[in-house]
KEMARGU-848434 format. One record per residue (C-alpha): x negated, y, z negated; chain; residue number from 1. Coordinates in Angstrom, 1 decimal, padded with zeros to 4 digits. Layout:
<recs>
REC       X       Y       Z  kette   nr
REC       X       Y       Z      A  NUM
...
</recs>
This chain:
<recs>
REC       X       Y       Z  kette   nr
REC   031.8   126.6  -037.2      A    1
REC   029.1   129.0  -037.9      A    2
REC   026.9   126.4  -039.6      A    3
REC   027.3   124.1  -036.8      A    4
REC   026.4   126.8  -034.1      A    5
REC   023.0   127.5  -036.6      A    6
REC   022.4   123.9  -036.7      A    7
REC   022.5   123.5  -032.9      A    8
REC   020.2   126.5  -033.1      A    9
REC   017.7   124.8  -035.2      A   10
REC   018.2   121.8  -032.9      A   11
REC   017.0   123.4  -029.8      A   12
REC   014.0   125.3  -031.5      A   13
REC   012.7   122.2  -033.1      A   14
REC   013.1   120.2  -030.3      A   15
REC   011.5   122.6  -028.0      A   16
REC   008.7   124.0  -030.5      A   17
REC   010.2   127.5  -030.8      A   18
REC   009.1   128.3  -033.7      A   19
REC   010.3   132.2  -033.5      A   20
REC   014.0   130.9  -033.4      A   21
REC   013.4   128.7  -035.5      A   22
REC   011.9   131.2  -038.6      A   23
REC   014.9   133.5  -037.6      A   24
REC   017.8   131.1  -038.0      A   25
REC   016.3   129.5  -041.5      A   26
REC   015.8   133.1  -042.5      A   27
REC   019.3   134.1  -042.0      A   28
REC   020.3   130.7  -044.3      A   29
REC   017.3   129.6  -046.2      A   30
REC   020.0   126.9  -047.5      A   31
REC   020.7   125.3  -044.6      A   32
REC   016.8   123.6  -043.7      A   33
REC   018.0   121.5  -046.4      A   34
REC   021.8   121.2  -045.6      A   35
REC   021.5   120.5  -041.9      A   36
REC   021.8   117.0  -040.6      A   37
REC   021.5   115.5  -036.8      A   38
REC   022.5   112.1  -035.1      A   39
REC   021.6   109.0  -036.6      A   40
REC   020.7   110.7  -040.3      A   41
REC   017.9   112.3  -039.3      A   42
REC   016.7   115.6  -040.7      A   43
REC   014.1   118.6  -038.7      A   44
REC   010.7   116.3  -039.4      A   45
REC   012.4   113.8  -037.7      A   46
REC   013.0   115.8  -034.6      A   47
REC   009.9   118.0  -034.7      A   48
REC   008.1   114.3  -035.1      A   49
REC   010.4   112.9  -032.4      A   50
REC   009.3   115.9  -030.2      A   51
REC   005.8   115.8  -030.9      A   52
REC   005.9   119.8  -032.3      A   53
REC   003.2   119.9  -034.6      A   54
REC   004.0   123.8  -035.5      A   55
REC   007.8   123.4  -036.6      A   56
REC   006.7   120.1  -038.7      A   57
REC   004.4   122.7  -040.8      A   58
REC   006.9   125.3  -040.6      A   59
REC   009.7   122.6  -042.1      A   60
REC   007.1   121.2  -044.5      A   61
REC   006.1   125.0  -046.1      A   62
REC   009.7   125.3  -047.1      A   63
REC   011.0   122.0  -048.0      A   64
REC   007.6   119.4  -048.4      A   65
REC   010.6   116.7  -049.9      A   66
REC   011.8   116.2  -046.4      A   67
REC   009.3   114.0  -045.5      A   68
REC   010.4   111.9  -047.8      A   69
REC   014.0   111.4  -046.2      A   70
REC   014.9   108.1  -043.8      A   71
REC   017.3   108.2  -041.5      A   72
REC   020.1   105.3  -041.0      A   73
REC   017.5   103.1  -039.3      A   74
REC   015.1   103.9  -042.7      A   75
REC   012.4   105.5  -040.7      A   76
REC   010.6   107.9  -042.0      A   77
REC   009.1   110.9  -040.0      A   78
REC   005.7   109.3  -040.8      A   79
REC   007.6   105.9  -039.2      A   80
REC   008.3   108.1  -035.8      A   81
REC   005.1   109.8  -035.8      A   82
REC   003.2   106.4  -035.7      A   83
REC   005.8   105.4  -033.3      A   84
REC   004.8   108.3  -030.8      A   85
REC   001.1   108.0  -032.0      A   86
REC   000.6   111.9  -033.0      A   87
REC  -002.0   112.0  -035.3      A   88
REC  -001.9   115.7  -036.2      A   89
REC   002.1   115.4  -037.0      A   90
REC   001.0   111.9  -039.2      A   91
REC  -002.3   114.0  -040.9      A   92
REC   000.2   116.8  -041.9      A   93
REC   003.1   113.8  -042.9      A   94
REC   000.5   112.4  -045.5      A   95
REC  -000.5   115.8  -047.1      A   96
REC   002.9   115.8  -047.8      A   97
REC   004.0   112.7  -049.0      A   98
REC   001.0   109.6  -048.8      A   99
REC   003.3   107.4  -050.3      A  100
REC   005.4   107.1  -047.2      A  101
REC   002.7   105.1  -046.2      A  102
REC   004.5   101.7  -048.2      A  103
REC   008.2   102.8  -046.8      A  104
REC   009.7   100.1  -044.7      A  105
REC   012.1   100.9  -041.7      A  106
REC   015.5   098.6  -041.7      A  107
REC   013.2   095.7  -040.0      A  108
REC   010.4   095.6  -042.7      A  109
REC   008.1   097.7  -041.5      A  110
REC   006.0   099.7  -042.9      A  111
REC   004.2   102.8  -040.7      A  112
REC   000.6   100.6  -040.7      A  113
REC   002.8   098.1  -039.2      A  114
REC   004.4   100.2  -036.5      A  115
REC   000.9   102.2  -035.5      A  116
REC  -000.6   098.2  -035.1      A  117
REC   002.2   097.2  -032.9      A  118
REC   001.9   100.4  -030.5      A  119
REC  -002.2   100.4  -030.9      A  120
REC  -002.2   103.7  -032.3      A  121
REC  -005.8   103.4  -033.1      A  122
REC  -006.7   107.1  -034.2      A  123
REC  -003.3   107.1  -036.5      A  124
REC  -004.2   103.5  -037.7      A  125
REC  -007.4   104.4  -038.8      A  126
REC  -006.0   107.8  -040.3      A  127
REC  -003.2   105.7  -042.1      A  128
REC  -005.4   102.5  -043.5      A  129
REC  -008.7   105.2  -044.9      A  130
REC  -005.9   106.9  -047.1      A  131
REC  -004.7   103.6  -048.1      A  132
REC  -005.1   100.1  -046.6      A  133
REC  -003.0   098.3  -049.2      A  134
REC   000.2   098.6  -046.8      A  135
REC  -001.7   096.9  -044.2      A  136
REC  -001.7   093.9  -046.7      A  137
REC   002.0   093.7  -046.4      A  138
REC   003.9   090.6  -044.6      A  139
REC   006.6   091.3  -042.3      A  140
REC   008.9   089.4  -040.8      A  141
REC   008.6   085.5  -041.3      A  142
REC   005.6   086.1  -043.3      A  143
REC   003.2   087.4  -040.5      A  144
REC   000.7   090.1  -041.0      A  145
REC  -000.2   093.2  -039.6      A  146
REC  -003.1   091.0  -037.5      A  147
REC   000.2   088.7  -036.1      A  148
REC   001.6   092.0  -034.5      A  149
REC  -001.5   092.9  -033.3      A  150
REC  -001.7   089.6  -031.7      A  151
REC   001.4   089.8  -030.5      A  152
REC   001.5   093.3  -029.1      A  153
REC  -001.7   092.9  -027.3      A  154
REC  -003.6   095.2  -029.2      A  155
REC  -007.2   094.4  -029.5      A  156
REC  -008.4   097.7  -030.5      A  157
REC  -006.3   098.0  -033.3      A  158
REC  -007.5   094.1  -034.5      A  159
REC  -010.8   095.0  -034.7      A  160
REC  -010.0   098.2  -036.6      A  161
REC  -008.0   096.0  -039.2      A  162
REC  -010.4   093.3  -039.5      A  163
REC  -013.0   095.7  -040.4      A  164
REC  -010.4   096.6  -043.3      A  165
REC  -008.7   093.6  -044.5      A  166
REC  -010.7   090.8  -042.8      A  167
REC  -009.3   088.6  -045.2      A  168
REC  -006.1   088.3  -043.6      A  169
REC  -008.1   086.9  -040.3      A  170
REC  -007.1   083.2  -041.9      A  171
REC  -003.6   084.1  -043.3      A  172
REC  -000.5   081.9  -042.0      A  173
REC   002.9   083.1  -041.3      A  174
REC   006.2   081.0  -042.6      A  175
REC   005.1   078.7  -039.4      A  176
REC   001.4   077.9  -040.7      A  177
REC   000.3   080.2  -037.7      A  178
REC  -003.0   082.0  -037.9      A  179
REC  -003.5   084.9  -035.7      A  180
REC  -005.6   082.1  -033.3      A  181
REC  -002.3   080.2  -033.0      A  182
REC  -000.3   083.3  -031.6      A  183
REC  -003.5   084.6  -029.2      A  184
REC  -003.1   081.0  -027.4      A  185
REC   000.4   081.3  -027.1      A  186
REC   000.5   084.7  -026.1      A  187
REC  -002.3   083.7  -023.8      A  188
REC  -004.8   086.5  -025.0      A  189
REC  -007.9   085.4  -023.6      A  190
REC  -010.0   088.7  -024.8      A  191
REC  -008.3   088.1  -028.3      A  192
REC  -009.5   084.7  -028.4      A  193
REC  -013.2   085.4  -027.3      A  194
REC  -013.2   088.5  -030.2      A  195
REC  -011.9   086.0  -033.5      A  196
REC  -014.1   083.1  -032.0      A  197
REC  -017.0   085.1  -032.1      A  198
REC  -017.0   087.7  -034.5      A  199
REC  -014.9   086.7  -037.1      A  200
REC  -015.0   083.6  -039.8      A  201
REC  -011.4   082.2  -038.2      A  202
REC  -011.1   078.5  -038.8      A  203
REC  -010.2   077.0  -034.8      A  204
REC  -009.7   073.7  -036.6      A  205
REC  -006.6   075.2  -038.7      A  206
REC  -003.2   073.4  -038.2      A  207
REC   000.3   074.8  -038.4      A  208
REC   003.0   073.4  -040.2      A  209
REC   003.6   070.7  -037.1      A  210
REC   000.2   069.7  -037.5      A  211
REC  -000.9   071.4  -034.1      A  212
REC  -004.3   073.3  -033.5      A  213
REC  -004.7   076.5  -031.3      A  214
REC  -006.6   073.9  -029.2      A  215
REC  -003.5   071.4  -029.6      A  216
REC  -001.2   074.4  -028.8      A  217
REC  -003.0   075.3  -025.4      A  218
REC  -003.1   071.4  -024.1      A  219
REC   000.5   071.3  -024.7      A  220
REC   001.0   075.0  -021.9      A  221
REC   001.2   075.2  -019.0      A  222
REC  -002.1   075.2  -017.2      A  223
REC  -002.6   078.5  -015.3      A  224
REC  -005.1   080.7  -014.7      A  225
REC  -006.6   081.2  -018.0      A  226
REC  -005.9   077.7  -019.4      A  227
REC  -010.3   076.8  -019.0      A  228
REC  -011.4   079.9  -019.9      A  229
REC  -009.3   079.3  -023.7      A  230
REC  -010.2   076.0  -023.5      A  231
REC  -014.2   076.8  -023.2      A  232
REC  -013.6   079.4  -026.4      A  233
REC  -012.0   076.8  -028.6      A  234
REC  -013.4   073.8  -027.2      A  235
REC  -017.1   074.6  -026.8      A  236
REC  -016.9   073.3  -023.5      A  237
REC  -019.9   075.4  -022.0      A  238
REC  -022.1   072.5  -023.2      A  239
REC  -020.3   070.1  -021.0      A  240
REC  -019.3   068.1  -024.8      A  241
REC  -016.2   065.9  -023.9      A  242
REC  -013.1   067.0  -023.8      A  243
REC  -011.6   067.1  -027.7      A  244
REC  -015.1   065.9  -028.8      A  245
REC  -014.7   068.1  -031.5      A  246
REC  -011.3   066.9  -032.3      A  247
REC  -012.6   063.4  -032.2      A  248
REC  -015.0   064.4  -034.5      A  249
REC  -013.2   066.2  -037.6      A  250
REC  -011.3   063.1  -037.6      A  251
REC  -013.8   060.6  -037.6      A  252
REC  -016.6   062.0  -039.5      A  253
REC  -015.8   060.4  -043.2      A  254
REC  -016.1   056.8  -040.8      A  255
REC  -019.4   058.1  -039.3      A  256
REC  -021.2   059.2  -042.5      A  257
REC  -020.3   055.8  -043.9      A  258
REC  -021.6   054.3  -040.5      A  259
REC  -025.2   056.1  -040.9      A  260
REC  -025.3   055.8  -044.8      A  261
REC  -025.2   051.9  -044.3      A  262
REC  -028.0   052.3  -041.4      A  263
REC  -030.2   054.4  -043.4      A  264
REC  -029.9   051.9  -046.9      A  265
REC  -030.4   048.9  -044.0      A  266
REC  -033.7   051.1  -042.6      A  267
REC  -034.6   051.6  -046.3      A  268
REC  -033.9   048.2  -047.6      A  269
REC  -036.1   047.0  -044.7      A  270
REC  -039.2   048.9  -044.9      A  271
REC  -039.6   048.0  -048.2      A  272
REC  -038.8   044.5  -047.9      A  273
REC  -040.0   043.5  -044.5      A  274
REC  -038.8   040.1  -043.0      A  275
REC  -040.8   037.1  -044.3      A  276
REC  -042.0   039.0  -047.6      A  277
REC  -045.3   040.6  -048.5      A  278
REC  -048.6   038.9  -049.7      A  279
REC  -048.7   038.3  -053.3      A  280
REC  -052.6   037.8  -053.5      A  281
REC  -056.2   039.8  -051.8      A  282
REC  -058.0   038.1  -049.8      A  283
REC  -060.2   039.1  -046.6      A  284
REC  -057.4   039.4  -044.4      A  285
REC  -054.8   041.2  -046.2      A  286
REC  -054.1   042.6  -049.3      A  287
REC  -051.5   042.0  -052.3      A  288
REC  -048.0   043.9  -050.9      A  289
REC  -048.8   044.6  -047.3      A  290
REC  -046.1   043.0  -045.0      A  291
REC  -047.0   039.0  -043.9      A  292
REC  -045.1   040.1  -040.5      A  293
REC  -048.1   042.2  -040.2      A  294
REC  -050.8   039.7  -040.4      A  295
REC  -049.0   037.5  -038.8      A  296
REC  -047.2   038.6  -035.7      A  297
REC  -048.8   042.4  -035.3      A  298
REC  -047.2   043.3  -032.1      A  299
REC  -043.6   043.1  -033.0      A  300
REC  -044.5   044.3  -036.5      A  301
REC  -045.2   047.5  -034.7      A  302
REC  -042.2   047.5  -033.0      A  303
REC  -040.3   047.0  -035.9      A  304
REC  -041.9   049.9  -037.8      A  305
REC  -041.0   052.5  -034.8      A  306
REC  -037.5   050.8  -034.6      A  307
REC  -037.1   050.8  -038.4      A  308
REC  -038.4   054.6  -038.4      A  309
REC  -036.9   056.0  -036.0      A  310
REC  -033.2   054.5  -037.4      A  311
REC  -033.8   055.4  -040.9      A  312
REC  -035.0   059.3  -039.3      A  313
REC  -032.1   059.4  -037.0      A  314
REC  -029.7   058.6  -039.6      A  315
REC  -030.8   060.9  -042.3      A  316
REC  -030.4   064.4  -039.7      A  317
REC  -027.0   062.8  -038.9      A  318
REC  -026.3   062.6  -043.0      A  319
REC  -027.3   066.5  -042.7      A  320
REC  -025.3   067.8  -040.0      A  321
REC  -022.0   065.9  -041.0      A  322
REC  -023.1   067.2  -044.8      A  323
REC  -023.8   070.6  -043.8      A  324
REC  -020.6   071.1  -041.8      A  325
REC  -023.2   072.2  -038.8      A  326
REC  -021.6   070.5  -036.1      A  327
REC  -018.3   071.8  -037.0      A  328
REC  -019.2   074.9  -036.3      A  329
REC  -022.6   075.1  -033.8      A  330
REC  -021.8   073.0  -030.7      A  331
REC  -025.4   071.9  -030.4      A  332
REC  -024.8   070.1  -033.7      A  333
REC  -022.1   068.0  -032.8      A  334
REC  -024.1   066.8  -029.4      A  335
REC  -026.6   066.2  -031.9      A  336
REC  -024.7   063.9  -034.4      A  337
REC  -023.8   061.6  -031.3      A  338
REC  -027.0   061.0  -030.1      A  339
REC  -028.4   060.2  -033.4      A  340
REC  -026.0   057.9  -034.5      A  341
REC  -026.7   056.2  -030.7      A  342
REC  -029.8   056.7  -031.5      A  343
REC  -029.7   054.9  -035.2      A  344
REC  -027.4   052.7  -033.9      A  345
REC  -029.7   050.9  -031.4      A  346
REC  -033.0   051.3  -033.2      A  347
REC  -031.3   048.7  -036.0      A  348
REC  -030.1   046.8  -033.3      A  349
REC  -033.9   046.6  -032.1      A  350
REC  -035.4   046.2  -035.8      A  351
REC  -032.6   042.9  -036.4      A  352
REC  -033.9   041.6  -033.3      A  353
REC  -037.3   041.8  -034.7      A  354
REC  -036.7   040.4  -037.7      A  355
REC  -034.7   037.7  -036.2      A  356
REC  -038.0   037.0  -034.2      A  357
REC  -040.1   036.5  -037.0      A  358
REC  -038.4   034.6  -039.8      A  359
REC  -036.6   032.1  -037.3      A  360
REC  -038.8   028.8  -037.1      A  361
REC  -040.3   028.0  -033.5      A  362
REC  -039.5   031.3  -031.9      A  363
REC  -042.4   032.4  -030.5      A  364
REC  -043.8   035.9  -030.4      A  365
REC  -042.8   036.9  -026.9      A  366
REC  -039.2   036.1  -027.1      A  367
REC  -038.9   039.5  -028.5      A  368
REC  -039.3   040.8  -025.9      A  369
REC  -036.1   038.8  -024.9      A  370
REC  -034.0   039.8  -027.3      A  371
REC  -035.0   043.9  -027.5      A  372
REC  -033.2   043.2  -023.9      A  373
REC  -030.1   041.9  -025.1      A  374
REC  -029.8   044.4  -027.7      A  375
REC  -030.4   047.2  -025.6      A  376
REC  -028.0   045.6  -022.8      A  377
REC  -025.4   045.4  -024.7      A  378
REC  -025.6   048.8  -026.4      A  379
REC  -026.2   050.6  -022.9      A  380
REC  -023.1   048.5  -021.5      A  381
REC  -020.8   049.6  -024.4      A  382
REC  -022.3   053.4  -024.7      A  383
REC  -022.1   053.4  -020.8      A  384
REC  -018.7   052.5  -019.9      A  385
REC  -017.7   055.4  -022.6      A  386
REC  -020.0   058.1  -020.7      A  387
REC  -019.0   056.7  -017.1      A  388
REC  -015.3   057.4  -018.3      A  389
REC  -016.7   060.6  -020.0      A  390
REC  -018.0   061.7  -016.8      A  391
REC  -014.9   060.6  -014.5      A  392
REC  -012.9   062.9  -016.9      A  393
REC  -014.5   065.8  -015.9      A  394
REC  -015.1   065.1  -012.7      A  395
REC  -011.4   064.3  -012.6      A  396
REC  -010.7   067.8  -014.1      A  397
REC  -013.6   069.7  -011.6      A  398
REC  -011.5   067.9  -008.7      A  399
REC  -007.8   069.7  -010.2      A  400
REC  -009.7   072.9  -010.3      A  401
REC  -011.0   072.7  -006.8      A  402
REC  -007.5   071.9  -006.1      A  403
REC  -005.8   074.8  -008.3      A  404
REC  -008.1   077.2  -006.2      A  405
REC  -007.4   076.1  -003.3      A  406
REC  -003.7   076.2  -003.5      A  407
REC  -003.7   079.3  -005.3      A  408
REC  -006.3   081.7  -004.1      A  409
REC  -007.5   080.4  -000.5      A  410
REC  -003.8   080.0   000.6      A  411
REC  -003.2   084.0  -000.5      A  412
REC  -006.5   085.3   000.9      A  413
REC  -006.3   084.1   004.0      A  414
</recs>
């Protein structure tokens, strides 16, 4: 009965920072710091912790250091509830003590890295990850990382603070194939998004385990609010590129380089061997190897040189874009590669009308004229009915946003 009374005592003064009573009772027992035992397990540093009493946890850890080492029935340490409550001096002292708390795992898996993350802690995070930053490597609950809680708890301080440490884990995957891209779109984080898009190396383009990008993900939710504002971040729509041009493109670049490597042998093939040959002999007029096309019908020869150049040209900085992976990742780049395979893709069009012109018997010189229109009459028809349904799209979308505004803000304002 006497013990209990003391440890009711000790209670009180730890939970209340008295640190007179407290030296007074532990004096009278010196025994019973280390006998005495609250709800739920849990020893003094786990009150004075709990409490936020920064003397009595130095006063406990002078006499019994080993304390800080106990868990309580839940596991937690009292370096677990002082990242929990986000007192750093209580954590600094906890770690003098015992550092290797910092790998203990509560009865959910968590580790106190883990816990400070989830609360955005930043000062103890920071505190925590210098001393050691190994614990932050740890996986919790269906394999996500310390970045997936941060994601998940809103805490975009304490991302940036990790990322500076274990940036490596930007691309990790939980059990789901989720990156921490994945969880920002469902947990509509629109800052989150704008901070991995832009200042980290996270691949948008990544795929979970149902084959869905972050960009796949957000067409599939509901459309509120922030729904354009994600979709401009992972979309690159602020250069007006269609919408899922970039989609479009990841899966149809292997066909496109094939596309352009054909045009640019064709260009290749042609300059060297021109239609109707090249002139075997010298003579006053021409000389052996220059192009009988030349000699014989100059004007379209011309324009088969510009169109044969400016295919071959176009085709090549295509080749180097797709190569250099440029146009996955600039937005500028990907515009790019579609206007110069349109653009390759019409100048060979323009040179086979050329050629067409000159090797066929009785066409005469100005047909070519003729059939540079069809070939540019047809490409403009096809090319245009895609950008006329291009630009319906998004006029389509403008119109739902006009709409969305109107219903939802006008209405309210006024």
């Amino acid at each position: 009965m006497v013990e209990e009374a003391a440890g009711k005592k000790l209670y009180d003064a730890a939970a209340k920072g008295d640190i007179t009573t407290f030296q007074e009772v532990v004096e009278q027992d010196p025994y019973l710091l280390d006998e005495v035992s609250f709800a739920r397990s849990r020893n003094l540093l786990h009150i004075g912790s709990m409490q936020g009493q920064v003397g009595i946890v130095e006063e406990v850890l002078k006499r019994n250091p080993q304390l800080a080492r106990d868990l309580d029935s839940q596991k937690l340490s009292p370096l677990h509830i002082a990242a929990t409550k986000g007192n750093i001096e209580i954590a600094k002292r906890l770690l003098s003590s015992a550092p290797e708390m910092c790998w203990s795992r509560d009865c959910q898996g968590m580790n106190p890295i883990h816990i400070a993350a989830m609360k955005g802690h930043v000062e103890i995070l920071e505190e925590l990850v210098r001393l050691d930053f190994f614990p932050a490597m740890e996986r919790v609950h269906r394999g996500q990382t310390t970045l997936h809680l941060c994601v998940k708890h809103r805490q975009l301080r304490a991302l940036q603070v990790l990322v500076e440490t274990v940036g490596e884990l930007v691309c990790a995957k939980d059990d789901d194939g989720e990156t921490i891209l994945h969880w920002a779109v469902r947990c509509k984080q629109v800052e989150i998004i704008r901070y991995l898009v832009e200042n980290t190396k996270i691949i948008k383009q990544s795929t979970n385990s149902m084959g869905r990008t972050a960009l796949g993900i957000l067409k599939e939710s509901r459309r509120d609010a922030t729904y354009l504002e994600m979709r401009d971040l992972l979309d690159r729509r602020w250069l007006n590129l269609p919408i899922g041009a970039l989609e479009f493109f990841n899966e149809m670049s292997e066909v496109i380089m094939v596309v352009v490597v054909l045009i640019a042998t064709m260009a290749f093939q042609a300059a060297i061997s021109p239609p109707g040959g090249v002139w075997q002999d010298n003579s006053s007029e021409h000389r052996a190897g220059e192009a009988i096309m030349a000699s014989n019908h100059p004007k379209i020869y011309k324009n088969f040189v510009r169109a044969n150049t400016v295919a071959f040209v176009s085709s090549l900085i295509t080749i180097f874009l797709i190569a250099t992976r440029l146009a996955s990742e600039i937005p500028i780049f990907l515009s790019a590669v579609f206007y110069t395979m349109l653009m390759s893709l019409t100048s060979i069009a323009v040179s086979y009308g050329a050629s067409i012109t000159v090797i066929t018997p009785a066409m005469e010189a100005r047909s070519l004229g003729y059939v540079i229109k069809i070939v540019v009459a047809v490409t403009l028809s096809i090319f245009g009915s895609f950008l006329i349904g291009v630009s319906f799209s998004l006029l389509l979308t403008r119109w739902k946003i006009i709409k969305w505004f109107r219903h939802n803000f006008l209405r309210q304002r006024f």
